[in-house]
DOMAR-271667 format. One record per residue (C-alpha): residue number from 1; residue in three letters; chain; x, y, z. Coordinates in steps of 0.25 Angstrom, whole numbers, plus 5000, padded with zeros to 4 digits. Layout:
! DOMAR-271667
+-----+------+-----+------+------+------+
: seq : type : mol :   xx :   yy :   zz :
+-----+------+-----+------+------+------+
: NUM :  ALA :   A :    X :    Y :    Z :
...
+-----+------+-----+------+------+------+
This chain:
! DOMAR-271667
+-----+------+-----+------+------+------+
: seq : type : mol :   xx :   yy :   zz :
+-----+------+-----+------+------+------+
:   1 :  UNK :   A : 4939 : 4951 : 4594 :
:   2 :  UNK :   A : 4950 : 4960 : 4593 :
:   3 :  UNK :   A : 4955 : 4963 : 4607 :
:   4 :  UNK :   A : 4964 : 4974 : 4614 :
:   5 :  UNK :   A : 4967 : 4969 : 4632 :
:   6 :  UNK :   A : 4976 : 4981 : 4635 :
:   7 :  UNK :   A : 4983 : 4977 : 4647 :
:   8 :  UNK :   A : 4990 : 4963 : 4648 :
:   9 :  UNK :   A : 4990 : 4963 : 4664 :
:  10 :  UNK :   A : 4982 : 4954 : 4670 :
:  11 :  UNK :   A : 4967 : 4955 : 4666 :
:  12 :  UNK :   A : 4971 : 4960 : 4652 :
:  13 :  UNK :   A : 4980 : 4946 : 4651 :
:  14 :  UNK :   A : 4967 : 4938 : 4656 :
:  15 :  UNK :   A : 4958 : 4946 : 4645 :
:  16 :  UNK :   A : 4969 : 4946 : 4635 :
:  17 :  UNK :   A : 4972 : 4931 : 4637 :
:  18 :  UNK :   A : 4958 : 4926 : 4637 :
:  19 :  UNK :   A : 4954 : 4935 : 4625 :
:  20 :  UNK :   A : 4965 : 4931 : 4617 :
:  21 :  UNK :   A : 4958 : 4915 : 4616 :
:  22 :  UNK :   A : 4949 : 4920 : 4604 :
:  23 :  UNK :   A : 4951 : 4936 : 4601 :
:  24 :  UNK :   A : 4962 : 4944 : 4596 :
:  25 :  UNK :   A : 4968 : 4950 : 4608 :
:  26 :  UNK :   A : 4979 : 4959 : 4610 :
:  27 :  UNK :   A : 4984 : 4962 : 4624 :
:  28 :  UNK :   A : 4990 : 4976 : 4625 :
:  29 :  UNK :   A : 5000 : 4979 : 4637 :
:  30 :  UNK :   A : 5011 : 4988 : 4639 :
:  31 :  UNK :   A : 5019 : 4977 : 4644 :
:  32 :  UNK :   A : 5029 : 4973 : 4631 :
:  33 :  UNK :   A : 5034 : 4962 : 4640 :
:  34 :  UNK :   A : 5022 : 4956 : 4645 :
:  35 :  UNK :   A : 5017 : 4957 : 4628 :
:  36 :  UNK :   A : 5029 : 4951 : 4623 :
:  37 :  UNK :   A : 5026 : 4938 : 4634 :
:  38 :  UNK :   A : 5012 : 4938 : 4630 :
:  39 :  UNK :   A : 5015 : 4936 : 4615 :
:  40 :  UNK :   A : 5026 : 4928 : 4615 :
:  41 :  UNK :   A : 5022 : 4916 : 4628 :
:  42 :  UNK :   A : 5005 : 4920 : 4630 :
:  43 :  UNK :   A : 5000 : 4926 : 4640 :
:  44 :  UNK :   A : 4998 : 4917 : 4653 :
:  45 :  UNK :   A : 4985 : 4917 : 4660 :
:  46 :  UNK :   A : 4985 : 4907 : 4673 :
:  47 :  UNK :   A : 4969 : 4902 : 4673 :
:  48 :  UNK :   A : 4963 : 4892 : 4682 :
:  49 :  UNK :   A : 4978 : 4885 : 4687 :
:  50 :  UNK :   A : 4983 : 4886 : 4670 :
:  51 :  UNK :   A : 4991 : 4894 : 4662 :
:  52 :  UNK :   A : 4985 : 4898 : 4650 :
:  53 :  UNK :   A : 4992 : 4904 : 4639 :
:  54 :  UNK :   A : 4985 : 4916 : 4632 :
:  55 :  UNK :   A : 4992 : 4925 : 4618 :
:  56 :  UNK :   A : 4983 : 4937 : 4616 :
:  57 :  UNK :   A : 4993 : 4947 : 4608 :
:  58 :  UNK :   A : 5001 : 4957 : 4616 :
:  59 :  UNK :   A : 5005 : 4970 : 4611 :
:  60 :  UNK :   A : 5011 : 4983 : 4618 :
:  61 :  UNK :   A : 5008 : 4991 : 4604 :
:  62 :  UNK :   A : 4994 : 4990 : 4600 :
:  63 :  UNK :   A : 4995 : 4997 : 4585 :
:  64 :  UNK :   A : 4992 : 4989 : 4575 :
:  65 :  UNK :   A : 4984 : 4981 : 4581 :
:  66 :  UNK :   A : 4971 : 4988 : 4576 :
:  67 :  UNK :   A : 4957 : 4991 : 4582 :
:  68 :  UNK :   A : 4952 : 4982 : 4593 :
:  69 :  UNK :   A : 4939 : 4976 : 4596 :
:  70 :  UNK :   A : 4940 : 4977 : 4609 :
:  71 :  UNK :   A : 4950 : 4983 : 4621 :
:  72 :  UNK :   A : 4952 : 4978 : 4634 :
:  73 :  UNK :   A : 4957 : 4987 : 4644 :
:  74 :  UNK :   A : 4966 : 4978 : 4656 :
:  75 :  UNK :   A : 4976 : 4991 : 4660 :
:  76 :  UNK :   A : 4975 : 4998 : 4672 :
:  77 :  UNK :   A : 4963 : 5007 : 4673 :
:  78 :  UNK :   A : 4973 : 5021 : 4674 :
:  79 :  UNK :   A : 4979 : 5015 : 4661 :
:  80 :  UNK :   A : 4967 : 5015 : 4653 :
:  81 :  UNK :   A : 4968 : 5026 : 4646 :
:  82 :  UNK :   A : 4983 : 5024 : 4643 :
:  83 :  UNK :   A : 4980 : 5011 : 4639 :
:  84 :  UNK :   A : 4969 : 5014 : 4626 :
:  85 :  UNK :   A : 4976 : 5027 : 4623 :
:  86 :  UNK :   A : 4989 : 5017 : 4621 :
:  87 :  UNK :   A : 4981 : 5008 : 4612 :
:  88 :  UNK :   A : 4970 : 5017 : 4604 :
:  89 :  UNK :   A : 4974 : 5010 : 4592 :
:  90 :  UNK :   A : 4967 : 4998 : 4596 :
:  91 :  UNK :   A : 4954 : 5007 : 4598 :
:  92 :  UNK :   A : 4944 : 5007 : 4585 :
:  93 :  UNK :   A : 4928 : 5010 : 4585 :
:  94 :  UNK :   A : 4923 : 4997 : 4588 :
:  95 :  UNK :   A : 4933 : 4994 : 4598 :
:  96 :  UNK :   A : 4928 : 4991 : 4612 :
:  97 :  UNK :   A : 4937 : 4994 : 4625 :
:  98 :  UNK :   A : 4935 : 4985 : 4638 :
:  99 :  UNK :   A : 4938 : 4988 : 4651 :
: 100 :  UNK :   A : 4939 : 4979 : 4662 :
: 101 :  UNK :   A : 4947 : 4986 : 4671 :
: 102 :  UNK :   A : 4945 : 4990 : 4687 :
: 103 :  UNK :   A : 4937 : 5001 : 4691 :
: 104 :  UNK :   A : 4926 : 5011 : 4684 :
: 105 :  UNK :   A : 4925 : 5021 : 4673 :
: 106 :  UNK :   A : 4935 : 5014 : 4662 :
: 107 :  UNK :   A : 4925 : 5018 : 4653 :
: 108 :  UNK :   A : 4928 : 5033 : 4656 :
: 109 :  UNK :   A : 4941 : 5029 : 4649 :
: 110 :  UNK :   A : 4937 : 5019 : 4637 :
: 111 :  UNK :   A : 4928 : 5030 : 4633 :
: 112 :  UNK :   A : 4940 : 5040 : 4628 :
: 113 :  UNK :   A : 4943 : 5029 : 4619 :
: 114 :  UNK :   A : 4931 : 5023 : 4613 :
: 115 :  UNK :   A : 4916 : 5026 : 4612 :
: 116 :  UNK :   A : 4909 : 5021 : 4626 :
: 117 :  UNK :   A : 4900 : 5009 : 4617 :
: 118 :  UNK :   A : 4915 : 5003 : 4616 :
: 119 :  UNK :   A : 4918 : 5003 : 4631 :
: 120 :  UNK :   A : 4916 : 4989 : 4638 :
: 121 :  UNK :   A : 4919 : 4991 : 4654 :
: 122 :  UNK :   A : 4918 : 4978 : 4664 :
: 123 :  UNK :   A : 4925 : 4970 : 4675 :
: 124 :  UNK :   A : 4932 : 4958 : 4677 :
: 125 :  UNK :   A : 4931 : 4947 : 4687 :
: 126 :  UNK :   A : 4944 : 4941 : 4682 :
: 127 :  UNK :   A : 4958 : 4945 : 4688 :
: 128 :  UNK :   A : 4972 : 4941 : 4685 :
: 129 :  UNK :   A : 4986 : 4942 : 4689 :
: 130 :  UNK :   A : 4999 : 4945 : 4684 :
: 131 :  UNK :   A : 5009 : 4933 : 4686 :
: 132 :  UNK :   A : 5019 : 4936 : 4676 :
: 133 :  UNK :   A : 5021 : 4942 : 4663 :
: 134 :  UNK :   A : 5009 : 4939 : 4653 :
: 135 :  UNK :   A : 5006 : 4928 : 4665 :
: 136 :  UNK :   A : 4991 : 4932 : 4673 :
: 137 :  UNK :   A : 4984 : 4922 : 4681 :
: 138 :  UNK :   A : 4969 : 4924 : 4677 :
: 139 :  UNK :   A : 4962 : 4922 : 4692 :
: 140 :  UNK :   A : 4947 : 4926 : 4696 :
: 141 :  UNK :   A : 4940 : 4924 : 4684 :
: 142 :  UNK :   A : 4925 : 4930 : 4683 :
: 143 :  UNK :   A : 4917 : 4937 : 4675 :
: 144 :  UNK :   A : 4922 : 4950 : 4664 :
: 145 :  UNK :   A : 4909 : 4959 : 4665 :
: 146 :  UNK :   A : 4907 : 4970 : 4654 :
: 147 :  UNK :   A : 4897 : 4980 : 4651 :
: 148 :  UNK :   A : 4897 : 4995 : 4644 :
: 149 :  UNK :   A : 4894 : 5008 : 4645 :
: 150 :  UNK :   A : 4885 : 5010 : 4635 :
: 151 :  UNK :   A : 4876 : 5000 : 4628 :
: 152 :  UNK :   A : 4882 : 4988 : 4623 :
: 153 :  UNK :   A : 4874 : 4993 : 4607 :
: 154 :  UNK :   A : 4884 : 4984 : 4599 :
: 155 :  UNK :   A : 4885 : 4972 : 4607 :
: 156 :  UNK :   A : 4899 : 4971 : 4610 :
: 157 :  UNK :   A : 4897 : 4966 : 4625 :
: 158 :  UNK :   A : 4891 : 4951 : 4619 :
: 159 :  UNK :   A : 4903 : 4950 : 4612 :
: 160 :  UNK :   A : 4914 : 4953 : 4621 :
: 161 :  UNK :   A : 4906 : 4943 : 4632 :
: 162 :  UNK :   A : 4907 : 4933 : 4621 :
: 163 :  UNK :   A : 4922 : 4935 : 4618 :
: 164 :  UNK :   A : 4926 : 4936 : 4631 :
: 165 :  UNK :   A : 4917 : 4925 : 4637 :
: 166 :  UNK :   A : 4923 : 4916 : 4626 :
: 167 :  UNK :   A : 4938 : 4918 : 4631 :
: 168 :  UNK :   A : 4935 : 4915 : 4646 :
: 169 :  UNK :   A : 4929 : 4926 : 4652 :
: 170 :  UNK :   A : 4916 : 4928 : 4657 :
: 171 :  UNK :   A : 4910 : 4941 : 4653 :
: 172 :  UNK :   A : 4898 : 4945 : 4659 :
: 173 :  UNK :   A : 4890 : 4958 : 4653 :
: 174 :  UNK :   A : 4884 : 4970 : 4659 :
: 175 :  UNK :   A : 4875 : 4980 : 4656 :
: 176 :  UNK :   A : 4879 : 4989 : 4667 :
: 177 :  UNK :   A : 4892 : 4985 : 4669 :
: 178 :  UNK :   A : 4896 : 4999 : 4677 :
: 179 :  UNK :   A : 4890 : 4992 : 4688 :
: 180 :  UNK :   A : 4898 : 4980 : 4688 :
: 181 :  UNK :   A : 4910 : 4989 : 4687 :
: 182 :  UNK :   A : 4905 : 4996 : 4700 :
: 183 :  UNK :   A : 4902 : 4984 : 4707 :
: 184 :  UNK :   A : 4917 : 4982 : 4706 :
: 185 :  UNK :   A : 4922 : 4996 : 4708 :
: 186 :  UNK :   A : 4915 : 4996 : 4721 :
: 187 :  UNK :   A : 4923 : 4987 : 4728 :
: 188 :  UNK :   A : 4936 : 4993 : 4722 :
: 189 :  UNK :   A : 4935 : 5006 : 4726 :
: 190 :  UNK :   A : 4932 : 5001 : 4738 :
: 191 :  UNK :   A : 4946 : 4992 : 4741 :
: 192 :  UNK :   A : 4954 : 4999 : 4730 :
: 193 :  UNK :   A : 4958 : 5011 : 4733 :
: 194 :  UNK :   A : 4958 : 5010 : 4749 :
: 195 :  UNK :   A : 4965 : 4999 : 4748 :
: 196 :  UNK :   A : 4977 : 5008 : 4740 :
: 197 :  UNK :   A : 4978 : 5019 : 4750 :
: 198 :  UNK :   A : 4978 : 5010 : 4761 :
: 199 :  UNK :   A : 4987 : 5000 : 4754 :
: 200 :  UNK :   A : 4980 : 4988 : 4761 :
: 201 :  UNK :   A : 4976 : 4974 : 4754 :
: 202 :  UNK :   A : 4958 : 4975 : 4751 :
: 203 :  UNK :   A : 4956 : 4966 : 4764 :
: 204 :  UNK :   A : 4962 : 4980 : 4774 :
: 205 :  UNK :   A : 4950 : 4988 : 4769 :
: 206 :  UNK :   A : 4938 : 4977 : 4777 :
: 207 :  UNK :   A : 4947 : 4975 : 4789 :
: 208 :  UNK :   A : 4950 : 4992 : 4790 :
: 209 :  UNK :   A : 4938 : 4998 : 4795 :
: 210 :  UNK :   A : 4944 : 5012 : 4789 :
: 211 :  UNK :   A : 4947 : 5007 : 4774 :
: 212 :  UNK :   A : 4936 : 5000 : 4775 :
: 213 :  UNK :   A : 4926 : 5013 : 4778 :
: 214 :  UNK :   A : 4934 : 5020 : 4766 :
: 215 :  UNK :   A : 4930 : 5009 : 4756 :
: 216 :  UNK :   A : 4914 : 5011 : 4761 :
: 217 :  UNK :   A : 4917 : 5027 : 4759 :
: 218 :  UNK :   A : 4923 : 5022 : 4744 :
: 219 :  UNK :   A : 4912 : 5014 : 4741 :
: 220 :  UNK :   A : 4901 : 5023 : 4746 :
: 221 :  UNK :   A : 4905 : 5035 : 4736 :
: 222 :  UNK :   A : 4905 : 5023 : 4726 :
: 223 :  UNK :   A : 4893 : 5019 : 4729 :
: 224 :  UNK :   A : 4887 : 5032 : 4729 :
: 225 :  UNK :   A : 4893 : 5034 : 4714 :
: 226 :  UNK :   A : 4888 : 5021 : 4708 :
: 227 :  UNK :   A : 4873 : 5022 : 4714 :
: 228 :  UNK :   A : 4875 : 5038 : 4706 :
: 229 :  UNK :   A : 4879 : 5030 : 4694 :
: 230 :  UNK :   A : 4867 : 5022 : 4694 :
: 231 :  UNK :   A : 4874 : 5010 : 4698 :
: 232 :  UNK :   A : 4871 : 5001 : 4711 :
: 233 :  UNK :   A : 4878 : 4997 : 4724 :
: 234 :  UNK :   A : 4876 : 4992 : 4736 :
: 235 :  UNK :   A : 4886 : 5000 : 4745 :
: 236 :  UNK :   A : 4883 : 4991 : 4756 :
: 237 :  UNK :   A : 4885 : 4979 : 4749 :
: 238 :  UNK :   A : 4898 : 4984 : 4743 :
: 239 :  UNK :   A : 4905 : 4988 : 4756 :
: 240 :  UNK :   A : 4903 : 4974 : 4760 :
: 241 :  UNK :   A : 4908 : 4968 : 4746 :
: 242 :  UNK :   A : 4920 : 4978 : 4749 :
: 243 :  UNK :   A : 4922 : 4973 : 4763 :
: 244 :  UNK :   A : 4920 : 4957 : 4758 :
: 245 :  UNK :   A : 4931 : 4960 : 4746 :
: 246 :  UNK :   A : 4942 : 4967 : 4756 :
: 247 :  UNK :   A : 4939 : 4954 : 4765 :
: 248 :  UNK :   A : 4940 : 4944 : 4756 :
: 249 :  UNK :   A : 4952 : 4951 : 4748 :
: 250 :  UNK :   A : 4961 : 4954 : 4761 :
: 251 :  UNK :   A : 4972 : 4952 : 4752 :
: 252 :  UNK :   A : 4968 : 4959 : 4741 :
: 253 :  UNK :   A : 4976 : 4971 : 4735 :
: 254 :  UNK :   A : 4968 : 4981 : 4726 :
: 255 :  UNK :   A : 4975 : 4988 : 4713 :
: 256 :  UNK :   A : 4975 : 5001 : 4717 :
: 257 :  UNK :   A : 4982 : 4997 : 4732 :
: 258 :  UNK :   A : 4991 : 4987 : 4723 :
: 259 :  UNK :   A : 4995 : 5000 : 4713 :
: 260 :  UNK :   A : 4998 : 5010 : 4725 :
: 261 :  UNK :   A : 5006 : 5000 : 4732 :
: 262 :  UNK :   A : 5015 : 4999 : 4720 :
: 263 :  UNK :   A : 5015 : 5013 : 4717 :
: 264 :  UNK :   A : 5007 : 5012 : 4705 :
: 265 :  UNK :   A : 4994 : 5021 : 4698 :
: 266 :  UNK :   A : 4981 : 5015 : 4701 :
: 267 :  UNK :   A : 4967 : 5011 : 4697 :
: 268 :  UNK :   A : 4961 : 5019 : 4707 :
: 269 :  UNK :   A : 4956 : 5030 : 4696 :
: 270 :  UNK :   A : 4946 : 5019 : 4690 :
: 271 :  UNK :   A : 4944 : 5014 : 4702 :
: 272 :  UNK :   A : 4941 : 5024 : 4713 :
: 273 :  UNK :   A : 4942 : 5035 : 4702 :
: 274 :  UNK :   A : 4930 : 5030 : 4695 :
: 275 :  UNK :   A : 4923 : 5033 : 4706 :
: 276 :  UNK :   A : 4926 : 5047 : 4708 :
: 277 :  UNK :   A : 4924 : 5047 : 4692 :
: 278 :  UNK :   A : 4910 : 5040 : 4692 :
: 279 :  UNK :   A : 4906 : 5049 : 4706 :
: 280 :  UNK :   A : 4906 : 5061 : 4697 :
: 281 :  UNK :   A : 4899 : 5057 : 4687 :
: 282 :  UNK :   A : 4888 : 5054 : 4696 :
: 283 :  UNK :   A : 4890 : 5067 : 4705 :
: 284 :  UNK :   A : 4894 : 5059 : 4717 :
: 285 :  UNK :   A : 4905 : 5063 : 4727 :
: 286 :  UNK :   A : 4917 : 5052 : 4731 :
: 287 :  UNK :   A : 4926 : 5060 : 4737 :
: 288 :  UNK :   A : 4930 : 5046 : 4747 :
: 289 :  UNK :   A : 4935 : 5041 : 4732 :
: 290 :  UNK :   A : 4939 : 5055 : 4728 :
: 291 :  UNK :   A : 4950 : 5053 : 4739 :
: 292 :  UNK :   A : 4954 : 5039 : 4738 :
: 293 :  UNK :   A : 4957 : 5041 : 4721 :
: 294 :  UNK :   A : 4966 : 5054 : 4726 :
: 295 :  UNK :   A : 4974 : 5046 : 4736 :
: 296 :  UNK :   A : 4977 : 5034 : 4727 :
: 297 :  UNK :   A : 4981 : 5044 : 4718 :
: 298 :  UNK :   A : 4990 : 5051 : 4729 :
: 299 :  UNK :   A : 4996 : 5036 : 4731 :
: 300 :  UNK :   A : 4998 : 5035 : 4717 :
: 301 :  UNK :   A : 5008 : 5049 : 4715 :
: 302 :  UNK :   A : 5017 : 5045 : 4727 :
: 303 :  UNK :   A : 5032 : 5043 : 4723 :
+-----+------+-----+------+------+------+
């Protein structure tokens, strides 16, 4: 398979790397330093106490390389756009675009740039970090879980789990992946973005009984969307999943907290925002995440 990872950071490298064994893959960054590295040493992955050695291609300019079968999506979320608008050249009829990125509603944006049969939207249980340049230890290892937004009428889904499976990964499929994406979503706009205003690592938000009663009120309004959506939780349940993840990840520092700190642009827009997005959709009122999106933002524009 003919294969576009845009985004050489961390996951895209894992992808990239893994996918590289028995497809033709081309790994897209903006980076020309990290792309030089890549083609003329490999790309490193550290895996299970060893230093593997991957050589997908690396390419800043993607014309001329043709159509793709398939495009995976490993940029930040409020780069998306950016990202395919950058890179329509790769973009044919029969050509699939994946995302795998944090948050909700990616599809919102795939969907300006191909027809909604050719979305694939999931998760993934892996994580990685950046050690050097083209240099990522590939920790945490668990399942890639995919699905799409409409049926699945030529198949395509078999096949991706079949590629994917055969280069290391462990895909499982999903007929309502939605969700699994809000299973996930739950807990992060639950920890995320109280964890950037405050400026506090995930394990302050169990031990404070203040941040702790903002995250029930986030979570609640999420709640309250996804049972409009058709979709089910377990408020309950998820507060205490909420509490045992600030408890066991005292340490923990979320992106959006992590961005702020440095002064950067966040995820919160497909994070938070995809719940103020989704809640109009279904006619709910979320004023709690309303407010929270508006002072990340705030955070964002100061000098």
């Amino acid at each position: 398979m003919k294969i576009a990872v845009i985004g050489a950071g961390a996951m895209g490298s894992i992808y990239g790397g893994h996918l590289s064994l028995k497809n033709e893959v081309y790994l897209v960054d903006t980076n020309q330093t990290v792309v030089d590295i890549i083609n003329e040493k490999g790309l490193i992955l550290e895996e299970d106490g060893k230093q593997n050695i991957y050589h997908p291609k690396a390419v800043v300019d993607t014309s001329g390389l043709g159509e793709m079968d398939l495009i995976i999506l490993f940029v930040k979320a409020l780069f998306s756009r950016a990202a395919l608008s950058g890179n329509k050249c790769l973009i044919g009829p029969d050509t699939y675009v994946m995302t795998l990125q944090n948050g909700s509603g990616h599809e919102d944006i795939l969907a300006e740039f191909v027809d909604k049969e050719h979305i694939l939207i999931g998760t993934t249980e892996d994580q990685g970090t950046v050690l050097g340049t083209a240099h990522v230890r590939h920790g945490g290892e668990g399942n890639t879980n995919l699905g799409m937004i409409t049926e699945d009428k030529t198949g395509i889904l078999p096949k991706i789990k079949e590629i994917f499976d055969s280069c290391g990964f462990k895909m499982k499929l999903h007929e309502n992946i939605q969700q699994l994406i809000w299973n996930k979503l739950f807990t992060n706009i639950s920890l995320s973005a109280v964890t950037a205003v405050l400026q506090v690592k995930m394990g302050y938000i169990a031990s404070d009984e203040h941040a702790f009663a903002m995250a029930g009120m986030l979570l609640h309004e999420a709640v309250e969307t996804a049972h409009a959506l058709g979709l089910s939780a377990d408020e309950k349940e998820l507060l205490e999943k909420v509490k045992k993840t600030s408890e066991n990840v005292p340490e923990g520092i979320t992106s959006i907290c992590a961005d702020l700190g440095k002064g950067r642009k966040t995820e919160v827009d497909t994070i938070s925002g995809s719940v103020i997005r989704a809640a109009k959709k279904a006619g709910v009122s979320v004023p709690c995440h309303e407010f929270l999106v508006h002072m990340v933002h705030s955070m964002e524009n100061r000098s």
